[in-house]
Chimera marker file (.cmm) of the C-alpha trace (Angstrom):
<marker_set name="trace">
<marker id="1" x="12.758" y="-2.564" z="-18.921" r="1" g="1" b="0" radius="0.5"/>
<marker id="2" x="14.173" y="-5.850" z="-18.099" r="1" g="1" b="0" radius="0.5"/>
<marker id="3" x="11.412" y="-8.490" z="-17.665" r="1" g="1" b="0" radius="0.5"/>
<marker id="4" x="11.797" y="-12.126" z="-16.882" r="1" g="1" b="0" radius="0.5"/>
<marker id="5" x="9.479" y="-15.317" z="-17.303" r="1" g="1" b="0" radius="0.5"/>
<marker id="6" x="7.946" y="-16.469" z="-13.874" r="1" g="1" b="0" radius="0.5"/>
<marker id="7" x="5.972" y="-19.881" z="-13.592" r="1" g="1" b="0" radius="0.5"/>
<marker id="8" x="4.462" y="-21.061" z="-10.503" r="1" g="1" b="0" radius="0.5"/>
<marker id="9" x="3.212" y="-24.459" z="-10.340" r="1" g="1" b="0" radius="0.5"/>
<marker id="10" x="1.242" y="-25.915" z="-7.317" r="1" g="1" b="0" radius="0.5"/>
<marker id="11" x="-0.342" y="-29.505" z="-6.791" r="1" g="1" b="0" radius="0.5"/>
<marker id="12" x="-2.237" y="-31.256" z="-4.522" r="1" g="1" b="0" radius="0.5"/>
<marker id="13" x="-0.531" y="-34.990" z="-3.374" r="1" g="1" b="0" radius="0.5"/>
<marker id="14" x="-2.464" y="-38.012" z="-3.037" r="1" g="1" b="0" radius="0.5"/>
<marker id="15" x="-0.299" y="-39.303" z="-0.891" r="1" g="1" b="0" radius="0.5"/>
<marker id="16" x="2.032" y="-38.094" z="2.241" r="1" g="1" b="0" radius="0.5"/>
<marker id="17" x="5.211" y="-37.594" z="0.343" r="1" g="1" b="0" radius="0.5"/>
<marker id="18" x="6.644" y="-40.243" z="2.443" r="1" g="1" b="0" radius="0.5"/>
<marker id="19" x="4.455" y="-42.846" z="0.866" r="1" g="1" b="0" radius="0.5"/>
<marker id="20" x="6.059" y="-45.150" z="-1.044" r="1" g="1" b="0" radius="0.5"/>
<marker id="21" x="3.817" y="-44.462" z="-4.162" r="1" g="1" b="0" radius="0.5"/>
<marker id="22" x="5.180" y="-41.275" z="-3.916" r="1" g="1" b="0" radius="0.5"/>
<marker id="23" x="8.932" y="-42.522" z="-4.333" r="1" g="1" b="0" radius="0.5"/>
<marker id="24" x="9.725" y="-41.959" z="-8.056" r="1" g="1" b="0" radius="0.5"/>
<marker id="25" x="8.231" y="-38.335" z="-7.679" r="1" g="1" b="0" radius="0.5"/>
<marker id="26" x="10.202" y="-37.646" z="-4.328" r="1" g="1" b="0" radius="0.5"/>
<marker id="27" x="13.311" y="-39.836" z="-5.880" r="1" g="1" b="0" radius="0.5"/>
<marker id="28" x="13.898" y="-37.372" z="-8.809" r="1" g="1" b="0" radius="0.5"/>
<marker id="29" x="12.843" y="-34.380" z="-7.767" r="1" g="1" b="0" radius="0.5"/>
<marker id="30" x="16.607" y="-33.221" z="-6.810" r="1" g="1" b="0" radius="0.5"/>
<marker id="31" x="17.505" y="-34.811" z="-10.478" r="1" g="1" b="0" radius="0.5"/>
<marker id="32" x="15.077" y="-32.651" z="-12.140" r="1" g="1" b="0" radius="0.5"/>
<marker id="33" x="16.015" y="-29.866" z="-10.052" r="1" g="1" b="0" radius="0.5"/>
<marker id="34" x="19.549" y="-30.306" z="-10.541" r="1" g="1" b="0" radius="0.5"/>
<marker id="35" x="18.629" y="-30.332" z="-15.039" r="1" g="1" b="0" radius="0.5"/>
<marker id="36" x="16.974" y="-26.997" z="-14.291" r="1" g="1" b="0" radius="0.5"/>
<marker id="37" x="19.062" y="-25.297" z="-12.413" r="1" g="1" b="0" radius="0.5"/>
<marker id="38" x="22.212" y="-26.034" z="-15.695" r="1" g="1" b="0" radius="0.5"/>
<marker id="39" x="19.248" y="-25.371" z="-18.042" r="1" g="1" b="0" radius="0.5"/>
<marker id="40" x="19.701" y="-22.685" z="-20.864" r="1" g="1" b="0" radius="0.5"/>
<marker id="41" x="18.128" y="-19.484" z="-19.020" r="1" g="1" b="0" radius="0.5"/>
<marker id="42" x="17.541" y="-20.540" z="-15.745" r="1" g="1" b="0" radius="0.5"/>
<marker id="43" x="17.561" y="-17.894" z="-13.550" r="1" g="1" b="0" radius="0.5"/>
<marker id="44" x="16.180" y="-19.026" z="-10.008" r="1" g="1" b="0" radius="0.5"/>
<marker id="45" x="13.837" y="-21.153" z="-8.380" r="1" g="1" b="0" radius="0.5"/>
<marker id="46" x="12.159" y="-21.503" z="-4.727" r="1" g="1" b="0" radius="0.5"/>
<marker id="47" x="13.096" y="-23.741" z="-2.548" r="1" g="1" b="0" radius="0.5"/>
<marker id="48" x="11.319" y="-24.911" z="0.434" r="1" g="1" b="0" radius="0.5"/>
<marker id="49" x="12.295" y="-25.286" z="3.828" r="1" g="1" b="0" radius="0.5"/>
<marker id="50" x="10.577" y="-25.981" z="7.127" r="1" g="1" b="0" radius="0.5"/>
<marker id="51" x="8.045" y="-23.505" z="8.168" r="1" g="1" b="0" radius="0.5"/>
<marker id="52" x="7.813" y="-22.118" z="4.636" r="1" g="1" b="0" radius="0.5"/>
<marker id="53" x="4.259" y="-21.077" z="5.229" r="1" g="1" b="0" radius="0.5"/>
<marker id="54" x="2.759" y="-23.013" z="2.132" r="1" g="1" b="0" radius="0.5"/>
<marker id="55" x="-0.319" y="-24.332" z="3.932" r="1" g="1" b="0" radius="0.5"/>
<marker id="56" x="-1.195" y="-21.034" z="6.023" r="1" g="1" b="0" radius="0.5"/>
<marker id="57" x="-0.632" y="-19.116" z="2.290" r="1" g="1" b="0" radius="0.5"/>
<marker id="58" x="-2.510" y="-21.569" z="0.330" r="1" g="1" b="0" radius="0.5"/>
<marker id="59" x="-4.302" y="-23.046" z="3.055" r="1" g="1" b="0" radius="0.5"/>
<marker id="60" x="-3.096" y="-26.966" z="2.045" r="1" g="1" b="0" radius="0.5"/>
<marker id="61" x="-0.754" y="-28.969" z="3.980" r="1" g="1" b="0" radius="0.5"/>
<marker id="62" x="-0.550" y="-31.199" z="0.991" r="1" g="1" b="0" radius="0.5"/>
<marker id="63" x="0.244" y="-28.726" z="-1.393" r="1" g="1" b="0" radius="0.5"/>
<marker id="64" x="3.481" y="-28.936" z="-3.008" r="1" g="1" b="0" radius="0.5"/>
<marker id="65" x="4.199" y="-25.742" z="-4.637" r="1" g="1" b="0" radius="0.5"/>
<marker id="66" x="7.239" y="-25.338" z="-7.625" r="1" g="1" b="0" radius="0.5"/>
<marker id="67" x="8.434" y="-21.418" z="-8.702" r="1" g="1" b="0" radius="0.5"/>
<marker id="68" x="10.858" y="-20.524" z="-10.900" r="1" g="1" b="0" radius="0.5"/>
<marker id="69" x="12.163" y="-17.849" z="-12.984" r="1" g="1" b="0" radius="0.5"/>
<marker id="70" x="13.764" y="-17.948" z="-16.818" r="1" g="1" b="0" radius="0.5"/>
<marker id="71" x="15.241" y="-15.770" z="-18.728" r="1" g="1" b="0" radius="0.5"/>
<marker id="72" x="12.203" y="-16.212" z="-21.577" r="1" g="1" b="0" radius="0.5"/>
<marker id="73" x="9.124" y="-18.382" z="-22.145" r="1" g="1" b="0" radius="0.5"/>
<marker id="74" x="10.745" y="-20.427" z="-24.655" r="1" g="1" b="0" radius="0.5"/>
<marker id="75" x="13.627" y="-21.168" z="-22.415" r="1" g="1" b="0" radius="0.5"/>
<marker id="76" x="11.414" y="-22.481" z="-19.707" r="1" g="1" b="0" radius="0.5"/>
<marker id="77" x="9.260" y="-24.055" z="-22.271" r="1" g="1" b="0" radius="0.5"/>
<marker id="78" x="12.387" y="-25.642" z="-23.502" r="1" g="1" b="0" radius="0.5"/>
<marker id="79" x="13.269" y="-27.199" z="-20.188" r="1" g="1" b="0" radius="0.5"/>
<marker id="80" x="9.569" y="-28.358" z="-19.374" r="1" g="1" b="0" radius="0.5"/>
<marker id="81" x="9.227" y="-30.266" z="-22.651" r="1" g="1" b="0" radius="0.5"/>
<marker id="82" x="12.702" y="-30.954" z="-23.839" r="1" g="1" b="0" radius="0.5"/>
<marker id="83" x="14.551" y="-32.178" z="-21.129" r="1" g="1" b="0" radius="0.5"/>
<marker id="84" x="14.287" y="-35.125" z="-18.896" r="1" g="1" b="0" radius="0.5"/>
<marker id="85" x="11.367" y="-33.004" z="-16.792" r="1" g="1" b="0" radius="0.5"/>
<marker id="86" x="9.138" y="-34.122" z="-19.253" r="1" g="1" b="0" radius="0.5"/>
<marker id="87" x="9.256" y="-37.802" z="-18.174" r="1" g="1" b="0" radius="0.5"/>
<marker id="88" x="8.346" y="-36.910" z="-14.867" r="1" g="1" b="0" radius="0.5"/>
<marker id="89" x="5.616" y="-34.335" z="-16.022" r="1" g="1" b="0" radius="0.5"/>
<marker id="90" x="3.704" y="-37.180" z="-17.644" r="1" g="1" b="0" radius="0.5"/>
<marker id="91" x="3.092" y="-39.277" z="-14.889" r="1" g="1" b="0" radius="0.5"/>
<marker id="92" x="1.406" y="-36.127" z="-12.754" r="1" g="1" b="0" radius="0.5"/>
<marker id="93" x="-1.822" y="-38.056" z="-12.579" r="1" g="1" b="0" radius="0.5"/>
<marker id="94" x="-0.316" y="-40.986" z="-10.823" r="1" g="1" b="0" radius="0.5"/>
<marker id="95" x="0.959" y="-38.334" z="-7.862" r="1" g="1" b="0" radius="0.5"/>
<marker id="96" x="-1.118" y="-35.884" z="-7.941" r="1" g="1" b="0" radius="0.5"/>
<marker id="97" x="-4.730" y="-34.552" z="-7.798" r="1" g="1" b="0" radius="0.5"/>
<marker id="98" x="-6.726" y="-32.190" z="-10.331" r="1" g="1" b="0" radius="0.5"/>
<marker id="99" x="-7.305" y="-28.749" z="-8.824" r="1" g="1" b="0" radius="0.5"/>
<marker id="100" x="-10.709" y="-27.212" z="-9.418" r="1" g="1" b="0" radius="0.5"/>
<marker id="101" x="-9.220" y="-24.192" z="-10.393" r="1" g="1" b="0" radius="0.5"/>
<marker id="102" x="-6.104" y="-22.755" z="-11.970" r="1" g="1" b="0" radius="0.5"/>
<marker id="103" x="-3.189" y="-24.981" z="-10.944" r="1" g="1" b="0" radius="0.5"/>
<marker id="104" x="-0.426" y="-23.164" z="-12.923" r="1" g="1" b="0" radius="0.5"/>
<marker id="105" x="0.279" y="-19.482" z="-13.498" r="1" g="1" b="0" radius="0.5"/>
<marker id="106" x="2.769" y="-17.838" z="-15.503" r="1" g="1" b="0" radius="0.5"/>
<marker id="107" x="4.053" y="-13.816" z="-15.731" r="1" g="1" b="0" radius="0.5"/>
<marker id="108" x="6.715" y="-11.378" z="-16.306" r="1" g="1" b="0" radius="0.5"/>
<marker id="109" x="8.396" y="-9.740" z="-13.617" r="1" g="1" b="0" radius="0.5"/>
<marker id="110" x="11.316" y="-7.559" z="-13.115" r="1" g="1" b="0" radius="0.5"/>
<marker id="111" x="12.157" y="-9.130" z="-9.866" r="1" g="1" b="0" radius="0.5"/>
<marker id="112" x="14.831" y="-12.478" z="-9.507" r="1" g="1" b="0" radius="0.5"/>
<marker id="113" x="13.000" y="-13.793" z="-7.023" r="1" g="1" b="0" radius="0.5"/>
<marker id="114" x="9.276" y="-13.887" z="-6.018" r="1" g="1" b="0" radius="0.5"/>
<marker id="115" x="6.913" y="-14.722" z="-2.834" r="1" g="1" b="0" radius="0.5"/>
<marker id="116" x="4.897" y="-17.559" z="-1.826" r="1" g="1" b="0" radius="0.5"/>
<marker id="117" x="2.577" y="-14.455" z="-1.468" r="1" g="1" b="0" radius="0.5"/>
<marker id="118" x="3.270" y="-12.865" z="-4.472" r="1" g="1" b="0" radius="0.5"/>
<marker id="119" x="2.470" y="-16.703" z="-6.155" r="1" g="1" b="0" radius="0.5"/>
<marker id="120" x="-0.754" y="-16.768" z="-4.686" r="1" g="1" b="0" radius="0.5"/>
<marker id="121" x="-2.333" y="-13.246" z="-5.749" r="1" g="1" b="0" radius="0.5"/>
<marker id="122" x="-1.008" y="-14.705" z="-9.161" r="1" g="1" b="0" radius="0.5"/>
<marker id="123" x="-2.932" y="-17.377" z="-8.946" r="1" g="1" b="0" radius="0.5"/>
<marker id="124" x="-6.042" y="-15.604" z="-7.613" r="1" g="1" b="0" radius="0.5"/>
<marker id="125" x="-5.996" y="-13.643" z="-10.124" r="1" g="1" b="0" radius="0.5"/>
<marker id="126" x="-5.775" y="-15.731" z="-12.871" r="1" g="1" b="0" radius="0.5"/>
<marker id="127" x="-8.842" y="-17.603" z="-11.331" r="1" g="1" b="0" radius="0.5"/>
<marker id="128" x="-10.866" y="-14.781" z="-10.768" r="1" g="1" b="0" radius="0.5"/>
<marker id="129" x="-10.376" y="-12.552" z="-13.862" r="1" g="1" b="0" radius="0.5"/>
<marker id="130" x="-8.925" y="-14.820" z="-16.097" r="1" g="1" b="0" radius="0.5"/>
<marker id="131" x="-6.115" y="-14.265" z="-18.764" r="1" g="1" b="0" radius="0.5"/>
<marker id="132" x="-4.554" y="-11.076" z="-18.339" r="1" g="1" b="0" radius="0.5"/>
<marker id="133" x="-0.965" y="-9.436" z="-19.115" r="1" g="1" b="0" radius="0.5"/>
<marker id="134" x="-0.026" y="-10.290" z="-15.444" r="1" g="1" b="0" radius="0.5"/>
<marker id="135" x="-1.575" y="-13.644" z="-15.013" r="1" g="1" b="0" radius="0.5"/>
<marker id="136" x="-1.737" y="-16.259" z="-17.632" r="1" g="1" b="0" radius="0.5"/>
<marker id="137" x="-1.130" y="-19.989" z="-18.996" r="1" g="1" b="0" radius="0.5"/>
<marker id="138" x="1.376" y="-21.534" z="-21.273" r="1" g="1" b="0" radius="0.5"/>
<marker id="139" x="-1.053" y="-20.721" z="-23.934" r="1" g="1" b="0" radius="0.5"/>
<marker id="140" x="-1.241" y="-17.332" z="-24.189" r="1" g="1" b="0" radius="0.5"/>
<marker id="141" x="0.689" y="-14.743" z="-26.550" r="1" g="1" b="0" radius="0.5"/>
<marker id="142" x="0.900" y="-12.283" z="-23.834" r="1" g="1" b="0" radius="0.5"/>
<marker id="143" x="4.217" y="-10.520" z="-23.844" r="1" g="1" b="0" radius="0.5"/>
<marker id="144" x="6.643" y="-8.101" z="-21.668" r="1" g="1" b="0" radius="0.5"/>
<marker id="145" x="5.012" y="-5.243" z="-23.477" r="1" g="1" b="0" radius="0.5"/>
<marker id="146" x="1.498" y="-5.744" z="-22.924" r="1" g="1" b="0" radius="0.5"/>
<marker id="147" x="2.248" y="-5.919" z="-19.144" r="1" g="1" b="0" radius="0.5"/>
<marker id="148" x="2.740" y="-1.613" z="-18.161" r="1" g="1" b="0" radius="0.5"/>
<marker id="149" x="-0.228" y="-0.594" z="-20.536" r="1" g="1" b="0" radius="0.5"/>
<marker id="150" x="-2.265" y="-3.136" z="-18.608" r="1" g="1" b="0" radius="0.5"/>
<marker id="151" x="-1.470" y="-2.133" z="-15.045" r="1" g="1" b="0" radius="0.5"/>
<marker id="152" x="-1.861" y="1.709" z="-15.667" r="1" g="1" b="0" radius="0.5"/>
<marker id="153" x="-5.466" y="0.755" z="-16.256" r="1" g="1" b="0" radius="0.5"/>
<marker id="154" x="-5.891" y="-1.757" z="-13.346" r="1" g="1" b="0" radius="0.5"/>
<marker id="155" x="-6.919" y="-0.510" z="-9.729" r="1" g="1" b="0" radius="0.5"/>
<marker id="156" x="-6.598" y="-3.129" z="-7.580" r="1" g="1" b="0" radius="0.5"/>
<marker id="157" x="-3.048" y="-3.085" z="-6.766" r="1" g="1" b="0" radius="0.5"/>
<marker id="158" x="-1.762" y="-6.399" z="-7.587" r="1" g="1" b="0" radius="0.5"/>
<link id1="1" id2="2" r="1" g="1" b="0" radius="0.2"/>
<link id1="2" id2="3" r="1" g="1" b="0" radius="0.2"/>
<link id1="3" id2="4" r="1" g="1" b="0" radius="0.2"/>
<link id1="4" id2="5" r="1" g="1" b="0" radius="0.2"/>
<link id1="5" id2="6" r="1" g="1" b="0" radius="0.2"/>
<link id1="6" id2="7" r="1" g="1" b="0" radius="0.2"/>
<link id1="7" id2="8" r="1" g="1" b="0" radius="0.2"/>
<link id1="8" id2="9" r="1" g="1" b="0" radius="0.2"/>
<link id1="9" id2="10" r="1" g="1" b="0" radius="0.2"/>
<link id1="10" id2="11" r="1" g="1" b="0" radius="0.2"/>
<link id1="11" id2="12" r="1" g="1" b="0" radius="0.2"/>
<link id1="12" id2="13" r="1" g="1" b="0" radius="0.2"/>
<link id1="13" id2="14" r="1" g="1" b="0" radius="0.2"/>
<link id1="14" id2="15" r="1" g="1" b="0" radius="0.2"/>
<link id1="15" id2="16" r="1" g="1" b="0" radius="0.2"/>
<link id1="16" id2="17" r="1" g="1" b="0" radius="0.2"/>
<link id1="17" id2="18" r="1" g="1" b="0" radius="0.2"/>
<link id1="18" id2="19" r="1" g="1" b="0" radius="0.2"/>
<link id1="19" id2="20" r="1" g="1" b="0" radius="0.2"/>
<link id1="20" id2="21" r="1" g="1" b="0" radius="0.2"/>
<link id1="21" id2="22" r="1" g="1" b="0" radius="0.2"/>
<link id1="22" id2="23" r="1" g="1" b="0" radius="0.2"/>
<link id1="23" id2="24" r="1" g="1" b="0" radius="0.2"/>
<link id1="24" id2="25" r="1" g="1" b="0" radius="0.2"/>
<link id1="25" id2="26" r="1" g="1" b="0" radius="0.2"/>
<link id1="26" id2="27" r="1" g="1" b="0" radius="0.2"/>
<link id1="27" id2="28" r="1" g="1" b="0" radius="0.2"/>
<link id1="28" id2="29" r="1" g="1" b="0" radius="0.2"/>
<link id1="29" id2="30" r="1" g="1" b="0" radius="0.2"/>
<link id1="30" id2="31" r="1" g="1" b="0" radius="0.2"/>
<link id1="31" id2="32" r="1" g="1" b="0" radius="0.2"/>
<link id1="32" id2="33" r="1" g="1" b="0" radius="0.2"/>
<link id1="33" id2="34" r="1" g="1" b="0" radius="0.2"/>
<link id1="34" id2="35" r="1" g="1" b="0" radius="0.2"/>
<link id1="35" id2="36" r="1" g="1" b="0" radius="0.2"/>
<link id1="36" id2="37" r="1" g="1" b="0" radius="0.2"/>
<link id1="37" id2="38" r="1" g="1" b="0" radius="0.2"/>
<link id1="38" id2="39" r="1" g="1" b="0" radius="0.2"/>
<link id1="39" id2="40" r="1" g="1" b="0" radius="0.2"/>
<link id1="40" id2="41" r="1" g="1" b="0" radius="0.2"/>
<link id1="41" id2="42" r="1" g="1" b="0" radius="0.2"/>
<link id1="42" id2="43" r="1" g="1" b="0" radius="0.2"/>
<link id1="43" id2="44" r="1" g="1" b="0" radius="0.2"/>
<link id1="44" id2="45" r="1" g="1" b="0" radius="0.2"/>
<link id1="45" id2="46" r="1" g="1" b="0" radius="0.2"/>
<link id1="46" id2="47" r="1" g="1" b="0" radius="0.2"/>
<link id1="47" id2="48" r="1" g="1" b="0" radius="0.2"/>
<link id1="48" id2="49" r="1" g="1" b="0" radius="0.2"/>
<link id1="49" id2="50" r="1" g="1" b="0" radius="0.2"/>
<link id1="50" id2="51" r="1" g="1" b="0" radius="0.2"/>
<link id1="51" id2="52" r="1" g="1" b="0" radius="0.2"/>
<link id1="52" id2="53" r="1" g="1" b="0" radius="0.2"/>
<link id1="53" id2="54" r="1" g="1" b="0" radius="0.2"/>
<link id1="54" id2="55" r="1" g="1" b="0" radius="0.2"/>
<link id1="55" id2="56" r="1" g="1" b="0" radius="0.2"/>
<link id1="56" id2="57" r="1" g="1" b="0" radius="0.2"/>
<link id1="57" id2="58" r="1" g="1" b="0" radius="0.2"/>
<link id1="58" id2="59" r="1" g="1" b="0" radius="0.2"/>
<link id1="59" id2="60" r="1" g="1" b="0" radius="0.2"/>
<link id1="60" id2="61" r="1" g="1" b="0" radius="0.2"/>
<link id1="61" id2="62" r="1" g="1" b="0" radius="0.2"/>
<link id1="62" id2="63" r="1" g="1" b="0" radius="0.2"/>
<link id1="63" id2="64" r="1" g="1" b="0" radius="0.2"/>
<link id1="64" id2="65" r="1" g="1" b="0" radius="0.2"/>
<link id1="65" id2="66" r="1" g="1" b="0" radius="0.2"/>
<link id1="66" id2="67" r="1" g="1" b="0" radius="0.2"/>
<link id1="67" id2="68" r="1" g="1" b="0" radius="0.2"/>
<link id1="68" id2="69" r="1" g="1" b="0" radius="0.2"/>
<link id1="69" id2="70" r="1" g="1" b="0" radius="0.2"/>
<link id1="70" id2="71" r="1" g="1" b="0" radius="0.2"/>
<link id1="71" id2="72" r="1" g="1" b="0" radius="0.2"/>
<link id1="72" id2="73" r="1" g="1" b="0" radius="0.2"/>
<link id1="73" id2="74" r="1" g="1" b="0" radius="0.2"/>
<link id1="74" id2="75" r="1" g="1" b="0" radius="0.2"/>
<link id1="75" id2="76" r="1" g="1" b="0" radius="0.2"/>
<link id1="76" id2="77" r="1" g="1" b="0" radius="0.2"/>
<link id1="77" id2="78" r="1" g="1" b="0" radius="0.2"/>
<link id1="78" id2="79" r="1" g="1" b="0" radius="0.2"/>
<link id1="79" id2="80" r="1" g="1" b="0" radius="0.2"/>
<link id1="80" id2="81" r="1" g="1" b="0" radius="0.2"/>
<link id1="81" id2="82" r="1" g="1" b="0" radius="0.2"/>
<link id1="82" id2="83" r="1" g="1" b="0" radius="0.2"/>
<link id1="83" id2="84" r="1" g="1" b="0" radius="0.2"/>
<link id1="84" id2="85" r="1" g="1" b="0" radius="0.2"/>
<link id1="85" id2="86" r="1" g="1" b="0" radius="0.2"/>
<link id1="86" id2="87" r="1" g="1" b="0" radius="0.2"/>
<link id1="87" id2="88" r="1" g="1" b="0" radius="0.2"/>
<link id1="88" id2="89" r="1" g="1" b="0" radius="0.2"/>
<link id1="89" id2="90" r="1" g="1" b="0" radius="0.2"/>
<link id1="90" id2="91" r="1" g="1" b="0" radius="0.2"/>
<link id1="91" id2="92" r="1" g="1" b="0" radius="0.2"/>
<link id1="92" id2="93" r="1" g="1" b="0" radius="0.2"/>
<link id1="93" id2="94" r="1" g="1" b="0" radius="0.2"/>
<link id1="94" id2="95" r="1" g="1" b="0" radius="0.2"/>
<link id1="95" id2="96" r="1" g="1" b="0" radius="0.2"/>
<link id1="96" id2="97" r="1" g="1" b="0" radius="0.2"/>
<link id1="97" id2="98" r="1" g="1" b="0" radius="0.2"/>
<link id1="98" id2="99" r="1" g="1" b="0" radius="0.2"/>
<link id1="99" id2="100" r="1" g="1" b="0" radius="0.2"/>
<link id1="100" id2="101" r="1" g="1" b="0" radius="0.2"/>
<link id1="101" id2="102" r="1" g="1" b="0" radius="0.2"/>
<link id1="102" id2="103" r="1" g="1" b="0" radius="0.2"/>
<link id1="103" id2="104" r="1" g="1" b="0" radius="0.2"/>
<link id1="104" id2="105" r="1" g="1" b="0" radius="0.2"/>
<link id1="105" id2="106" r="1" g="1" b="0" radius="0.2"/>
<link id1="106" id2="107" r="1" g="1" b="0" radius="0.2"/>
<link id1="107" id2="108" r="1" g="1" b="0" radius="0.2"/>
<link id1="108" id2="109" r="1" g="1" b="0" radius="0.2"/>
<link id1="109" id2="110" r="1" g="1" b="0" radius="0.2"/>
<link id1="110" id2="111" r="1" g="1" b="0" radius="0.2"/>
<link id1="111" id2="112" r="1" g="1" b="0" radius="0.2"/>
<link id1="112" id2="113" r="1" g="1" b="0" radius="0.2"/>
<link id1="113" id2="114" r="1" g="1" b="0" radius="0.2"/>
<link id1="114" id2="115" r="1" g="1" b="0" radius="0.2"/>
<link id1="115" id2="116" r="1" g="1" b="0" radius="0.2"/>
<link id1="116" id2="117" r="1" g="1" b="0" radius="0.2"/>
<link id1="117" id2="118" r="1" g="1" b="0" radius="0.2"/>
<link id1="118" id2="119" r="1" g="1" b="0" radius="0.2"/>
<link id1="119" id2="120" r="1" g="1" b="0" radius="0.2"/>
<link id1="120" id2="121" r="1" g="1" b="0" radius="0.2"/>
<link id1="121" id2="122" r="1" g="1" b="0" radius="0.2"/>
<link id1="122" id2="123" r="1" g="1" b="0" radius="0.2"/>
<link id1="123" id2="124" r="1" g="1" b="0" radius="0.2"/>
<link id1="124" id2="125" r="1" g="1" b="0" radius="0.2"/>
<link id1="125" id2="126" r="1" g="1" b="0" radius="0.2"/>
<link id1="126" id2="127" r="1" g="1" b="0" radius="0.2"/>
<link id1="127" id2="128" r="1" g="1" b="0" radius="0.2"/>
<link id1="128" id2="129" r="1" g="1" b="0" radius="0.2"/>
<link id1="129" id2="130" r="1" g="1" b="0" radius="0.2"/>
<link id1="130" id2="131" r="1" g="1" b="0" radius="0.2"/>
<link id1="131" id2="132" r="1" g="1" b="0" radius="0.2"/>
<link id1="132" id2="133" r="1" g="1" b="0" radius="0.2"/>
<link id1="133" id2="134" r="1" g="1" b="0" radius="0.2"/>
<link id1="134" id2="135" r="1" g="1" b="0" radius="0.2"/>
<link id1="135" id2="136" r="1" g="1" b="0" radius="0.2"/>
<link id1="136" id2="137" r="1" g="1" b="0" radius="0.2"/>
<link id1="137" id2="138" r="1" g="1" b="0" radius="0.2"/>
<link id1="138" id2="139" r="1" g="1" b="0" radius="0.2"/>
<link id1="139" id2="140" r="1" g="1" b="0" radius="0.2"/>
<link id1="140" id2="141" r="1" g="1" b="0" radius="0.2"/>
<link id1="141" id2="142" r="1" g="1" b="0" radius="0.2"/>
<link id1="142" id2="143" r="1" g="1" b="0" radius="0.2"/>
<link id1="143" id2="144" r="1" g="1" b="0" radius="0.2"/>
<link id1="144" id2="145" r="1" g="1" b="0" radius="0.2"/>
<link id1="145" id2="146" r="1" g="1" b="0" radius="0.2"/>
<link id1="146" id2="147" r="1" g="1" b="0" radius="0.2"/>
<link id1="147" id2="148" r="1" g="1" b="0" radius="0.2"/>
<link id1="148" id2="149" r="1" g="1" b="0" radius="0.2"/>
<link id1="149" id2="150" r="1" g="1" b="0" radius="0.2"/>
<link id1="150" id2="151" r="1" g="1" b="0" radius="0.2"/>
<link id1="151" id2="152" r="1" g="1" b="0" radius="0.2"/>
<link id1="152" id2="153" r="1" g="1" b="0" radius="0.2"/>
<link id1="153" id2="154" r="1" g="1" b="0" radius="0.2"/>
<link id1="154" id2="155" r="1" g="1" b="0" radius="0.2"/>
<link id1="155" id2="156" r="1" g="1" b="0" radius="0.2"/>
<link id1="156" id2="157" r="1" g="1" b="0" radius="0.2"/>
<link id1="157" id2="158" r="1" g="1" b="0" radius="0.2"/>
</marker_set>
């Protein structure tokens, strides 16, 4: 089977986004979008619009949520750290506000699209069992493989 690389990314603002100390962020996000989207594996990536349902999903109005899918970890690893994203991922801190719990989530996935739903089980998962095949960071070695044998033993149907 066929299995791309999903990341979803969510963060919480410290500002309205129409703050101006939110500018630079806001001012290059369709520039950063724009690298991805001609990036090397690239395959989609969500893209909000009004009544989205972010804060009745995730239950924060000043959530800003990024999903996208690659062909591979190392292509999307490739865009996050070798491209011009990674100017804008170091500054993070001056936008942005540390979650107390998992604010990333990566996993493989047949599908060319996903859900805000389908993001958040991800992400509850990850925070409430941890590491797994289906729900993991940057970090781990988990790989397409490891993901059927893992959900033939799990019960509770994500």
């Amino acid at each position: 089977m066929n299995y791309y690389f999903a990341q979803v990314n969510i963060a919480k603002s410290k500002y309205p986004l129409e703050d101006t100390r939110m500018a630079d962020f806001v001012n290059n996000t369709a520039r950063i979008n724009a690298i991805a989207e001609k990036s090397p594996g690239f395959v989609w990536r969500w893209v909000e619009e009004p009544n989205s349902g972010v804060s009745e999903i995730f239950g924060d109005p000043a959530l800003v949520v990024n999903m996208s899918i690659w062909e591979s970890r190392e292509t999307l690893m490739e865009f996050t750290y070798q491209s011009p994203h990674v100017e804008i991922y170091k500054r993070k801190n001056e936008w942005f506000d540390k979650l107390n719990s998992a604010h990333m989530v990566c996993f493989f996935t047949q599908k060319r699209e996903i859900s805000l739903s389908e993001a958040k089980k991800r992400l509850d998962h990850l925070n409430t069992m941890g590491e797994t095949p289906i729900a993991f960071t940057f970090k781990s070695s988990f790989s397409p493989g490891d993901v059927e044998p893992f959900l033939a033993n799990k019960t509770d149907g994500l």
